[in-house]
N, C-alpha and C positions, 0 to 999 in steps of 0.2 A: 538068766537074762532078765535084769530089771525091765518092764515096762506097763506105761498107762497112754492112757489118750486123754486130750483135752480138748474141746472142739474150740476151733477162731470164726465163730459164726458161718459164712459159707465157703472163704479163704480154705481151708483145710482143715489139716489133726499136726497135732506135735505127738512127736510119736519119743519117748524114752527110752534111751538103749545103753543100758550104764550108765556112765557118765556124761554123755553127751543126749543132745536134743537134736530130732529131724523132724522139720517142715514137711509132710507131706499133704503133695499137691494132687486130688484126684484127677480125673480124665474130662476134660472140657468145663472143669470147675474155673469159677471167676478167681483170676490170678492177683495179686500184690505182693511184688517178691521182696518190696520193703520190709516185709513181714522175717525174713531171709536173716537181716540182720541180728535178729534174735535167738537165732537156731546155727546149730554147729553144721548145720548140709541139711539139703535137700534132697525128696525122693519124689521123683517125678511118676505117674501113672503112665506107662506107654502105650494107648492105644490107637489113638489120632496120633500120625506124625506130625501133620503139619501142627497140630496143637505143642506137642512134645518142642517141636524146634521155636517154637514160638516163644514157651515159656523158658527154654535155655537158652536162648537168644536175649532177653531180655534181659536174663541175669546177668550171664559174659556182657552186655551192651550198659548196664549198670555203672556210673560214675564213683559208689563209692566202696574202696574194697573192702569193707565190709559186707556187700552181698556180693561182689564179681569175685572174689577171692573163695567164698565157700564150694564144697565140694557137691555137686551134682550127680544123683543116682538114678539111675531108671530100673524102673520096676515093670521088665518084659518076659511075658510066659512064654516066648520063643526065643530064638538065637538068631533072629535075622539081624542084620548087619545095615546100620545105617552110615553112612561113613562120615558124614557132616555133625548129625548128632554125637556120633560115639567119638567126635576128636572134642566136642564141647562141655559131653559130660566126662565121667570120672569112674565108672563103675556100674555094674546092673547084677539085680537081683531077680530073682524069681518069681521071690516073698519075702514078705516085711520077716519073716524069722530067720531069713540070712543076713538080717543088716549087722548081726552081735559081730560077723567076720568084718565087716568095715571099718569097725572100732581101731585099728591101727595106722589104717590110712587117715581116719580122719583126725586122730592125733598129731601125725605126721603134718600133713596140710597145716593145722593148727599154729602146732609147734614154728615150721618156718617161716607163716605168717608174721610171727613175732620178729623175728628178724630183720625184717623189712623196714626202711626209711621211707618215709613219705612224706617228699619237700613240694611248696606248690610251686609247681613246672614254670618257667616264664616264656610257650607256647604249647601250643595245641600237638604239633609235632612231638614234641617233650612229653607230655601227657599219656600219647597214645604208646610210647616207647618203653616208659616205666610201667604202662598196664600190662607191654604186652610179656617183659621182663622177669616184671613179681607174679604173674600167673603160670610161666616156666618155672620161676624160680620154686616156687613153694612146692610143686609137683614133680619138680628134680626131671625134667624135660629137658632137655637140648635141641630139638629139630622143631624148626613153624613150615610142617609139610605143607604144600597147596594142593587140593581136594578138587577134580573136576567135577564142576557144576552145573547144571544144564538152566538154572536160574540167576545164575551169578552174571553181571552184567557184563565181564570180562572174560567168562566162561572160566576161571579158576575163581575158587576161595581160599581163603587164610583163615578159619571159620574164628581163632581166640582173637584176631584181627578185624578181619571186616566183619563182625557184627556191631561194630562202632560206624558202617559209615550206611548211610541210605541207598538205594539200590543204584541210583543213578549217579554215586561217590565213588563206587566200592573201588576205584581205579587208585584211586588216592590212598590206596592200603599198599601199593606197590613203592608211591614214595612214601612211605612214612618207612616200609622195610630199607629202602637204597639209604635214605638217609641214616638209620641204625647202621649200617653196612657201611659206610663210608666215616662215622665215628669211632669204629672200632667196636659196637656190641654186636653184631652179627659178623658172619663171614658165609658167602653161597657158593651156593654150585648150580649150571643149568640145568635146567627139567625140561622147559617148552619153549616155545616162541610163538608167540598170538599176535593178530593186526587187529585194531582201536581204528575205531575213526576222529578221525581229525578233527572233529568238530565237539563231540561229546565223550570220548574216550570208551564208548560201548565195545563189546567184542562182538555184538548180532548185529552179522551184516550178512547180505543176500548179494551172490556174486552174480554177477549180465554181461554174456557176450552182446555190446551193443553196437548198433550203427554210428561210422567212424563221425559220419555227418550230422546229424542229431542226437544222437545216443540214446533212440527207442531200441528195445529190444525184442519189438515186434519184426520177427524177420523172416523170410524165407528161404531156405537153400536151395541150389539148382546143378546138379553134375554138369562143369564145363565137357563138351565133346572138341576131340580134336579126330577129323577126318581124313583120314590117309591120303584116298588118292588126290581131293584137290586142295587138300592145305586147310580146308575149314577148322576156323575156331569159336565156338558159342555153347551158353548155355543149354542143356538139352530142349526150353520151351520153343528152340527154333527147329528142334530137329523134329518134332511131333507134327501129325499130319489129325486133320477132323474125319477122316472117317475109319481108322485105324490105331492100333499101339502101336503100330510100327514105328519106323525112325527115318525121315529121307532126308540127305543133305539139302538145304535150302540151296547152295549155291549151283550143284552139279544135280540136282534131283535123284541124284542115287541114292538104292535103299540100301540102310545098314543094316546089315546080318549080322556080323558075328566079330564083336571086342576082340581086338588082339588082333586082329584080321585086318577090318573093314577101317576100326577106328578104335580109339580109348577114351578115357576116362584121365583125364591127369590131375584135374582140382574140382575144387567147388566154390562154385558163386554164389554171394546173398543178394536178398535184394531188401531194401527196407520198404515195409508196407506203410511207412509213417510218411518217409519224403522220395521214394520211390530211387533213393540210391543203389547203385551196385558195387559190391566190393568183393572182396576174397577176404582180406584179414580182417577179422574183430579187433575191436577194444574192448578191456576187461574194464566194467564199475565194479563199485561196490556202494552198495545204496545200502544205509542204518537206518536198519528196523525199529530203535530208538529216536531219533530226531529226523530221518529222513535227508539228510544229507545225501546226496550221488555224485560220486567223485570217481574220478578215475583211481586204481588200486595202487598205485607210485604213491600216492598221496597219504596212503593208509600209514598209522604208526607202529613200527615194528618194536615189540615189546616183549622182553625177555620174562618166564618164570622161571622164578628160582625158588630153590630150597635155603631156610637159611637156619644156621647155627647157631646156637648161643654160645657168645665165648667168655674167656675166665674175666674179664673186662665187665665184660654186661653182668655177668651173677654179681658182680663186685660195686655194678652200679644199680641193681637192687637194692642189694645193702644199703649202702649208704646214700642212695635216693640220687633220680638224677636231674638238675636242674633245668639244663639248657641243652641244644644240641648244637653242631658246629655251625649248622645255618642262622640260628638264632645269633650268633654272635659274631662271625661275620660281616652280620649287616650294621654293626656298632660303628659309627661314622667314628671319623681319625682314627680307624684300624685299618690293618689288612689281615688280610688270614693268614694265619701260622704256616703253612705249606708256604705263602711267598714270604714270610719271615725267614724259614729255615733254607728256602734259595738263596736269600738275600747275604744271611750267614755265611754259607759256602762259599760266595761271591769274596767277603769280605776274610775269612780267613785266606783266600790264595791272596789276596790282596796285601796282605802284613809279610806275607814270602817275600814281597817287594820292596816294601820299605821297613823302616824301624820304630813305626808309630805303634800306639798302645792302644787298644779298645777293647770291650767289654760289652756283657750280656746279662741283663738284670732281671728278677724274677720278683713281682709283689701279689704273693700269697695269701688269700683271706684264709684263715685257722678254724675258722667256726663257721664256714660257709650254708653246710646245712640249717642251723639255729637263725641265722641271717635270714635265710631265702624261705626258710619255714615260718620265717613272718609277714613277710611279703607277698601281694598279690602280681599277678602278671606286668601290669604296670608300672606298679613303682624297683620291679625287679629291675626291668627296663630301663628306668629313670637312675637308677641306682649306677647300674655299668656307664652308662651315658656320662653320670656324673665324672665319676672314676678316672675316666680315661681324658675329660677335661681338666682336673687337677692335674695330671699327670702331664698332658701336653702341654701346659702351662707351664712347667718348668723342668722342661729338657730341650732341648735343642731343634729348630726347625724340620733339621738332617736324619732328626734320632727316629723309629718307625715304632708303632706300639701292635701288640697283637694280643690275643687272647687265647692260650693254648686250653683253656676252659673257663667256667664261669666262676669259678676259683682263682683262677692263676693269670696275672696278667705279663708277656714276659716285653722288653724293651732293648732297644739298642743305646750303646754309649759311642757312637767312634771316633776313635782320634781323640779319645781323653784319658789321662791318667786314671790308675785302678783307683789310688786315695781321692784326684776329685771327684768320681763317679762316685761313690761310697758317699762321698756327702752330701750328695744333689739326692742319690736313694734313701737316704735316714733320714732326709726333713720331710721326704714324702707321707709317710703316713700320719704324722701330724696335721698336716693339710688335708688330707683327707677325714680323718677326726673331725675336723674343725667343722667341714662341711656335711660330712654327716650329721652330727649335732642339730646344723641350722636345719635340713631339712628331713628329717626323720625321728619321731620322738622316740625317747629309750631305747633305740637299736643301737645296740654294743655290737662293734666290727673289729674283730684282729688282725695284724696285718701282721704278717715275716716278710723281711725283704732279703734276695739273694743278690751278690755281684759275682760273676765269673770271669776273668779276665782271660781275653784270645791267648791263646798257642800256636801257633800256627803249624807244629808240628802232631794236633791232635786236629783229628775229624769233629766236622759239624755234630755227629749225634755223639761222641763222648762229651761234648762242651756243653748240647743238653741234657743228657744224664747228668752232670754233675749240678747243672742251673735246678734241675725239677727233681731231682731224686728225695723222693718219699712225698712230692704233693700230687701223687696220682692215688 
C-alpha cells in the first residue's frame, strides 16, 4: 500500500492509498469540505458525534457534486451504530490501514459518477430530485429509508434529503419526495403517519386535555357520586363533611358507607381553576412547541411517511439529467397538464365512434434538450418554454389544447382536421420557432422532431401515445 501525508495547514492530511487521495478530517479540527473536491473521499475522525454529523451533513448539504458526490468514511474504534450518520456516510474503518480495502468502492462511486448528466434544473424542486437521484444512483441504492429522529422537526428524517433543508424546512423534504413520486422517479409504500401543525408544519407538539370553555388546562377532577337511596347526584366536594373523611349525603344527611351498597361512582367531573367551568368531557389541543400555536387536534395535518423507491425511470433520469418536474411545467400558462390532455383524448376518441371526422395528436420534440437547458439558467429555461408554447398557440386553432408531457416533448391536439393539413400546420412549426429563438437567445442551437398521429378510434388512448412519444422518453 502506497502512502504519504501532506499536511493542508489546520484543514487536515491527504492521505494516499494507491491510486486514489483521502481528505482526512481529524476530531473537532476546523472543517472546509471545499477542500473535498480535490480528493477522491473522505475520512472522517469519529469521536464527537455531533462534530461527525456536522461535517457529513455539510458535505451531503453541499451544492456541488463534486464534494456531495464523494464517498464518506468514518474512522470509529468501536461498532456502535449511529443510524443518521451511517445512512450519510459510506463505510468505517478501524484504522487508516484498512482504507487499501475501500479502494474498490471508491472506484466504483468514481466510475458511475461519470455517468451522470448534470443539466441546470429550471427549479429548486428539480434540483433537489436530481441530487437526491445521482447520490442513489452512484452507490447502486434503491431505498430513501426515513430514520426516526428525536431532532428532526417532523420527527422523521430522510438523512441524503433533509440535510438540504434547515431545521424548521425539513417538512418540505416530504414534498420534494411526493413530487418525485408522482413523476414517476420514486414509487412508496407506508411506514408512519405523523400530525404537523397547521401553522408551521413541526411534528413537536405537546397534547392538553383542556377546558371546553377557555381551553386552560389547569384543571381539576372530582368523582361524580350518585346516591342510592335519595337519588343524589354531585360531585364528591359536596359529599365531604369538615370534621371527618367521611361522606354524608348533602340532601338526606345520611352517611355513606359502603360503594356498591350505599352509592357509586359513575363518572368524573372537572372543574377549571382558570374560569371555574364544570364539565365531564375534555377537548384535546395540541399546542407547538415550535411557533406555539394551540389549536384543537382536527385541525392538525395528517401526514403520511413513506419509504420510497428508485425506479428504472429515475436511474435513467440520472443519466441523462433531469430538467424540470411535472409541477414546474404545469404551471406554463396556455397548457394543461398532460393527465387532462390524455382525458381529454379518451373523450375525443369515443367521440370519432360517432361520427366520420378526422383528428390527430401531435408531438414537437426538442433532440438536444440536455445541451439546450445545459446552457440555461432557471430563468431563461422558463422564458424559453413560455416562448415555445406562444409560437405554438399562435398557430393552431383556438379549440386545439397544448400540454407538455415533459420539458422535452411538447404534445398538441389537431381535431376535426385532416392528417395532410395537420402535417402542414406541424412542419412550419419549427421554423417559427427558429426564427424566435434566434431573436432572443444568442447561439443556442435547438432541434426539433415533429410527430403527427392520427385518431383510430378503434385503438386506446395509451397505444395512440405509445405510438406519438415512442423513444422520446
Amino acid at each position: 500500500m502506497k502512502r504519504s501525508t501532506t499536511n493542508i495547514g489546520e484543514i487536515g492530511t491527504t492521505i494516499e492509498v494507491g491510486d486514489y487521495n483521502f481528505l482526512f478530517i481529524r476530531n473537532m479540527s476546523a472543517t472546509a469540505v471545499e477542500e473535498l473536491q480535490h480528493h477522491a473521499a473522505v475520512v472522517i475522525e469519529a469521536v464527537n458525534q455531533d462534530y461527525v454529523r456536522m461535517v457529513a451533513t455539510s458535505i451531503r448539504a453541499n451544492p456541488s457534486p463534486d464534494i456531495y458526490l464523494k464517498p464518506i468514511f468514518l474512522l470509529k474504534k468501536d461498532a456502535s451504530e449511529t443510524p443518521l450518520i451511517d445512512v450519510l456516510a459510506d463505510d468505517s474503518v478501524k484504522n487508516l490501514s484498512e482504507l487499501e480495502s475501500l479502494l474498490p468502492l471508491v472506484g466504483r462511486i468514481a466510475s458511475r459518477s461519470q455517468e451522470l448528466t448534470f443539466i441546470n434544473s429550471i427549479s429548486f424542486e428539480a434540483q433537489l430530485i436530481t441530487k437526491i437521484i445521482s447520490l442513489l444512483y452512484v452507490r447502486e441504492l434503491k431505498v430513501i429509508e426515513p430514520v426516526p429522529y428525536t431532532y428532526s422537526n417532523i420527527c422523521y428524517y430522510y438523512p441524503l434529503l433533509s440535510v438540504n433543508f434547515d431545521h424548521v424546512d425539513e417538512y418540505m423534504a416530504l414534498e420534494i419526495l411526493n413530487i418525485g413520486e408522482e413523476d414517476g422517479i420514486f414509487r412508496s409504500e407506508f411506514v408512519d403517519r405523523v400530525y404537523l401543525c397547521s401553522t408551521c408544519s413541526s411534528g413537536h407538539l405537546s397534547y392538553r386535555e383542556v377546558c371546553p370553555k377557555c381551553s386552560s388546562s389547569d384543571t381539576t377532577p372530582d368523582d361524580v357520586i350518585h346516591h342510592f337511596p335519595c337519588g343524589y347526584v354531585g360531585p364528591m366536594k359536596d359529599f365531604s363533611n369538615q370534621i371527618d373523611d367521611k361522606l354524608d349525603c348533602p340532601k338526606c344527611n345520611k352517611r355513606l358507607r359502603h360503594i356498591g351498597v350505599d352509592y357509586d361512582k359513575p363518572s368524573i367531573i372537572h372543574e377549571c381553576n382558570n374560569c371555574n367551568h364544570s364539565f365531564q368531557d375534555f377537548y384535546v389541543n395540541a399546542k407547538c412547541l415550535s411557533c406555539g400555536d394551540d389549536r384543537s387536534v382536527e385541525t392538525l395535518k395528517a401526514t403520511d411517511i413513506r419509504r420510497y423507491h428508485l425506479t428504472k425511470k429515475g436511474e435513467l433520469s440520472a443519466v441523462k439529467g433531469l430538467i424540470t418536474t411535472t409541477k414546474d411545467i404545469d404551471e406554463v400558462i396556455g397548457t394543461i397538464k398532460f393527465d387532462t390532455f390524455k382525458t381529454m383524448l379518451k373523450y375525443e376518441i369515443e367521440r370519432l365512434k360517432q361520427t366520420e371526422g378526422s383528428s390527430n395528436i401531435c408531438a414537437i420534440h426538442i433532440t438536444n434538450s440536455s445541451h439546450v437547458y445545459s446552457r440555461l439558467g432557471s430563468e431563461l429555461q422558463r422564458g424559453l418554454l413560455k416562448d415555445l408554447v406562444t409560437v405554438i398557440r399562435g398557430n393552431i386553432r383556438t379549440a386545439d389544447v397544448i400540454a407538455f408531457q415533459s420539458s422535452s416533448t411538447i404534445v398538441l391536439s389537431m381535431s376535426d382536421l385532416p392528417a395532410k393539413i395537420g402535417k402542414r400546420i406541424l412542419n412550419a412549426i419549427p421554423e417559427l420557432l427558429h426564427d424566435l429563438i434566434k431573436t432572443r437567445f444568442d447561439d443556442l442551437d435547438v432541434h426539433f422532431e415533429c410527430r403527427l398521429v392520427q385518431l383510430d378510434y378503434t385503438k386506446s388512448d395509451e397505444v395512440h401515445l405509445q405510438e406519438l412519444l415512442e423513444g422520446y422518453f
